[in-house]
N, C-alpha and C positions, 0 to 999 in steps of 0.2 A: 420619029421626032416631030414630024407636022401634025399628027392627031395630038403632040401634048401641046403645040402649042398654039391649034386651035382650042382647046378644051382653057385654057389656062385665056386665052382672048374673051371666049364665050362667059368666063367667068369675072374675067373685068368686067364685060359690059354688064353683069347683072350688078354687079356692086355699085355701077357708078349710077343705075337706071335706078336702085333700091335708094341709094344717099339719094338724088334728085327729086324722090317721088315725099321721101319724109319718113319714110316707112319705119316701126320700128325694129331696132336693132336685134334678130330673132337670132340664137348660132347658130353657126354651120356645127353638122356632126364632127369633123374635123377638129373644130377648135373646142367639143364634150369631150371628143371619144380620144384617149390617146392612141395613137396610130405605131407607135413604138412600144410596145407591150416591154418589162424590164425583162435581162436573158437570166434564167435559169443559171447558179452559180456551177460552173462545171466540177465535177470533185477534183479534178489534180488544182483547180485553185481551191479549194477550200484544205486540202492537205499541205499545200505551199504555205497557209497561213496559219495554219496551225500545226507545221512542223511533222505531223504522225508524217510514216511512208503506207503507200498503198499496198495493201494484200491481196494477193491474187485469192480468189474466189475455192472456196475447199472442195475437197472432192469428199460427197456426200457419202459414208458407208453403209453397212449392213443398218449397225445400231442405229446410226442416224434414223434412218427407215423407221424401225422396230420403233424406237423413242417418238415418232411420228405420228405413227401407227397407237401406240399406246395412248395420245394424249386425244385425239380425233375419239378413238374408242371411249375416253374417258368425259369427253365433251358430246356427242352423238347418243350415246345408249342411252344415258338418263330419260331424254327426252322421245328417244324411240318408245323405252318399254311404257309411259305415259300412254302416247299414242297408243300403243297397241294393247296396254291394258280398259282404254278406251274403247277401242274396236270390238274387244272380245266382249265387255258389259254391253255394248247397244247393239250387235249385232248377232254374232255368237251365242251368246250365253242365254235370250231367247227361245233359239231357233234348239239348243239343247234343251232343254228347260222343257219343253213341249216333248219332246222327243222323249226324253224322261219320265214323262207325265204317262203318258201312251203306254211306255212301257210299263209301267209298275199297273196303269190300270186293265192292261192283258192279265199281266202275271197275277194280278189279284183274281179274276174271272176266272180265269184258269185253276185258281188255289179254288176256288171256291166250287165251279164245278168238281174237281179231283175230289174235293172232301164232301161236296155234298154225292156225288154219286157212290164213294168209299162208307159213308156212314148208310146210302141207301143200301148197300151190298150187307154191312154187319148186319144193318137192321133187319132186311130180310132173310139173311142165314139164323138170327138170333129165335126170329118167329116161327120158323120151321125146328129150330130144335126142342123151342117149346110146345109146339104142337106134338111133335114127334114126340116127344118125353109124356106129354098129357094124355097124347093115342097109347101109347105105352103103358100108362097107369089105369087109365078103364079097362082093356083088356085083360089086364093083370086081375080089378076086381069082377070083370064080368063072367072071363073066364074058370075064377078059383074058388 
């Protein structure tokens, strides 16, 4: 109790030294700030005054859950598959894209060896038959 009532002494003499000097009148935080904030109305007064009685608090079930679950799902995914159809255009779809590329331009080199060494093989069985068929027909006249 003697620290409050030095503090409270300490605080007269500034008041009485502030009136004597002329100074002007600046507030204290005290007399801006209110120091008694108002209380929170408690709910059994606010059900006193409006008559309802209080309900005890429900016990949460399966569906509760599920119905929970179902509206979160229904407020979340929208904005997920955005996101992640975002993801996959700039980062994804890329990194396939190229990978795609590469592949078709194998497969095509590959086509294209396969058929040009397939059409060198007819070509040269073609030119041996005709040889072979033309050796055939001078003999035929050289011999007869």
């Amino acid at each position: 109790m003697s620290d409050e009532s030095d503090i409270l002494q300490k605080a007269d003499a500034l008041l009485h030294r502030r009136a004597i000097r002329n100074e002007p009148d600046f507030p204290v935080l005290t007399e801006v700030v209110d120091t008694h904030p108002p209380a929170p109305p408690s709910p059994v007064a606010s059900v006193m005054n409006t008559g309802d009685s209080v309900e005890p608090p429900r016990t949460i079930t399966r569906i509760d859950i599920e119905e929970l679950e179902h509206r979160i799902l229904e407020t979340i995914l929208p904005a997920i598959e955005l996101q992640l159809a975002e993801l996959i255009r700039s980062t994804i779809l890329p990194h396939v894209c190229t990978l795609l590329d590469r592949s078709i331009k194998a497969a095509c080199e590959e086509a294209s060896r396969s058929t040009t060494s397939r059409a060198t093989e007819r070509l040269n069985e073609t030119i041996k038959a005709t040889i072979q068929t033309e050796l055939s027909k001078l003999r035929t006249r050289i011999f007869d």
